[in-house]
N, C-alpha and C positions, 0 to 999 in steps of 0.2 A: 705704125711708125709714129714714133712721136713729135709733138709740135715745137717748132724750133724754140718758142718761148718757154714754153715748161722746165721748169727747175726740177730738177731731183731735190727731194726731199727726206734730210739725213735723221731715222731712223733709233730713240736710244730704247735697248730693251735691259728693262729690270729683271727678266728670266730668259730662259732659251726659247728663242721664235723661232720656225720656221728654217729661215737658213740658216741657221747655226747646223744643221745639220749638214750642209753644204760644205762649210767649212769652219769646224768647231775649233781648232785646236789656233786658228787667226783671231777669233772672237774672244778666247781664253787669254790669248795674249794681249788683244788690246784692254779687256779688261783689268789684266793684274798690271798694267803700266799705269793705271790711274790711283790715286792715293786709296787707302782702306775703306773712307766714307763715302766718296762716288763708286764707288765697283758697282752698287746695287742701289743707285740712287736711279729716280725716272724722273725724266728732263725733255718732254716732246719740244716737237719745233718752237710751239708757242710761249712755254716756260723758257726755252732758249733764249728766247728772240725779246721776252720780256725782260730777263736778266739785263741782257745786253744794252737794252735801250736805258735801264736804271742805271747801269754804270756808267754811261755816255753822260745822261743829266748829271751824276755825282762829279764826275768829272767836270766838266763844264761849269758848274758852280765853283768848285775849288780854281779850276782855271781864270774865272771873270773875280771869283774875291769880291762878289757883292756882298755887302751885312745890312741888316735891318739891328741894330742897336739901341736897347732896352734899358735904364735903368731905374733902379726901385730904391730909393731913399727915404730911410725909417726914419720918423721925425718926433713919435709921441710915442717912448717907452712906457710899460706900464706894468704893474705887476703881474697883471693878471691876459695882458694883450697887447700886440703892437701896430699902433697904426704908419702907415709908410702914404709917399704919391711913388705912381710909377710915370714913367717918361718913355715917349716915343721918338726914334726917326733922330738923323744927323740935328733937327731944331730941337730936339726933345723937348717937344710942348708935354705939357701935363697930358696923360692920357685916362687918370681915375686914381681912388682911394685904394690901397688897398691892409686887408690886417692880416694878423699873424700873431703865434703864440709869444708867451714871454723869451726876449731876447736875454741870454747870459754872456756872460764874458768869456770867447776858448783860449784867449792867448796864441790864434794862430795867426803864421804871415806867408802867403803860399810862397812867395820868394823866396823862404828860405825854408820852410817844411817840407818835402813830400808828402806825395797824398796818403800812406798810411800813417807817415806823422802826425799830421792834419784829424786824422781817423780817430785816432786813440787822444787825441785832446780835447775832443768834441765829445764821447765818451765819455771822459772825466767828468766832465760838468752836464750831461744831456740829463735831460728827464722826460723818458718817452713821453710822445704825445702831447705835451707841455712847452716844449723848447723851440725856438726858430732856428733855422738854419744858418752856417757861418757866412760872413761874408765873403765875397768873390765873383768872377766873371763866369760865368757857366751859357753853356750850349743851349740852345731849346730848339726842343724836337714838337712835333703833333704826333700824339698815339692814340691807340684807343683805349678807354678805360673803362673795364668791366663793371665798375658802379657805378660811374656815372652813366653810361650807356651814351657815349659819343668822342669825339677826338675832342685831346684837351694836351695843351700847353705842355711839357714835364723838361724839368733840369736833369743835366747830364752829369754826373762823376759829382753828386755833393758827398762830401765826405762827413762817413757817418751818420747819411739820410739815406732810405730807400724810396720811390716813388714819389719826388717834391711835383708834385702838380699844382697849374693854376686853375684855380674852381670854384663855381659859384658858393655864396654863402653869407650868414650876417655876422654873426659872434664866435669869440674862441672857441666855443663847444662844440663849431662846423669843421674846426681846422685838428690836425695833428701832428701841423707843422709845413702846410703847403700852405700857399699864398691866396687870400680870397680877395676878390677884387669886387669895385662897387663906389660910392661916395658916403663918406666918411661926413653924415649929417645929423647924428645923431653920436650921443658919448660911448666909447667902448664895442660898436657897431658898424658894417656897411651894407646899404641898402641900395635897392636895385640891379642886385648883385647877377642875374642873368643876363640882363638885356646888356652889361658893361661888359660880363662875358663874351655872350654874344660879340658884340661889336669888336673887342679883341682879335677874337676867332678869327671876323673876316678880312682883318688886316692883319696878322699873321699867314693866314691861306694866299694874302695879294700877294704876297711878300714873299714866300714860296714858289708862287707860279711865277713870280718874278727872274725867280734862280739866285734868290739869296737864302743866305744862312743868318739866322736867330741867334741871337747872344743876351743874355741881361747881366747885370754889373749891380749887384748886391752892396750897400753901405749904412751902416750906422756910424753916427757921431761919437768921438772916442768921448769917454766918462757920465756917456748916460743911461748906462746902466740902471736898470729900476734896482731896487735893496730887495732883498727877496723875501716873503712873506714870513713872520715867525709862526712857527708851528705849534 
């Protein structure tokens, strides 16, 4: 007999177990009622239950509308590199240096571009692995990332970039167009660029278990554009 507390516990199978034999043709049907990609997806209780709890937190955050609010203003165009300060928190005290490739002109205004408009003008003018990314307000997420070997920073929907992460490094030859952070104490370089890392990290991770959402607000000064190198 069993004990008044014990739960039944609901069962998904990826093949035929057991009682399908009991009553196969209930089993068939509830499986062709679920869309083509679950039919023969495996979902035990605990992947269930872990789904569940992530949607609760995603919800919850959108519900409360916390932000941690980031922004990174590029101050020293250069031909060859650009240094920016980035800013934390409603005070947006300075929070570090950071550099990046050469900035070009796209001619974009998300106001009135969409994002594949946005796309194709970034295009026009990019030069892989040489170019900074457009301005704009973007998401940030923590992932993980297979070279660097740890979670790191990444912007969400930059158009005409893949994989803009923040990451340690000194000189344009570390970057390919993600953002490297550090202090900008020496010409053309930043240094100390892990430990500023680091410290990022853990206020980004506070700021998460907080139940807020990341954002940074990308700007350069209109007409300072570097001239670009003659060839």
């Amino acid at each position: 007999m069993k004990n008044a507390d014990e739960k039944s516990i609901p069962i998904y199978f990826p093949q035929p177990p057991f009682n399908i034999l009991i009553k196969p043709v209930a089993f068939i049907r509830m499986r062709l009622a679920l869309p083509l990609h679950q039919r023969f997806e495996i979902k035990t209780p605990l992947v269930k239950e872990a789904e569940n709890r992530l949607s609760e937190i995603m919800d919850t955050q959108q519900s409360m509308g916390k932000k941690l609010e980031m922004k990174l203003v590029r101050i020293a165009l250069r031909p060859d590199y650009t240094i920016g300060r980035l800013f934390l928190g409603d005070q947006q005290e300075k929070f570090c240096d950071t550099l990046e490739p050469t900035c070009r002109p796209f001619d974009i205004d998300p106001k009135r571009d969409s994002y594949s408009v946005q796309t194709v003008k970034v295009f026009m003018h990019k030069v892989k692995g040489k170019t900074a990314f457009p301005d704009g307000r973007y998401r940030v997420t923590l992932n993980p990332s297979c070279r660097f070997r740890r979670l790191l920073p990444r912007l969400q929907k930059v158009p005409g970039f893949d994989d803009i992460l923040i990451h340690q490094g000194n000189t344009a030859k570390d970057t390919q167009g993600c953002i490297l952070v550090g202090e900008n104490t020496q010409r053309g370089m930043v240094l100390r660029s892990t430990v500023t890392l680091n410290a990022l990290h853990s206020r980004l991770l506070n700021a998460i278990a907080e139940g807020k959402q990341i954002f940074i607000t990308i700007s350069t000064p209109k007409g300072a554009y570097p001239k670009p190198k003659k060839s």
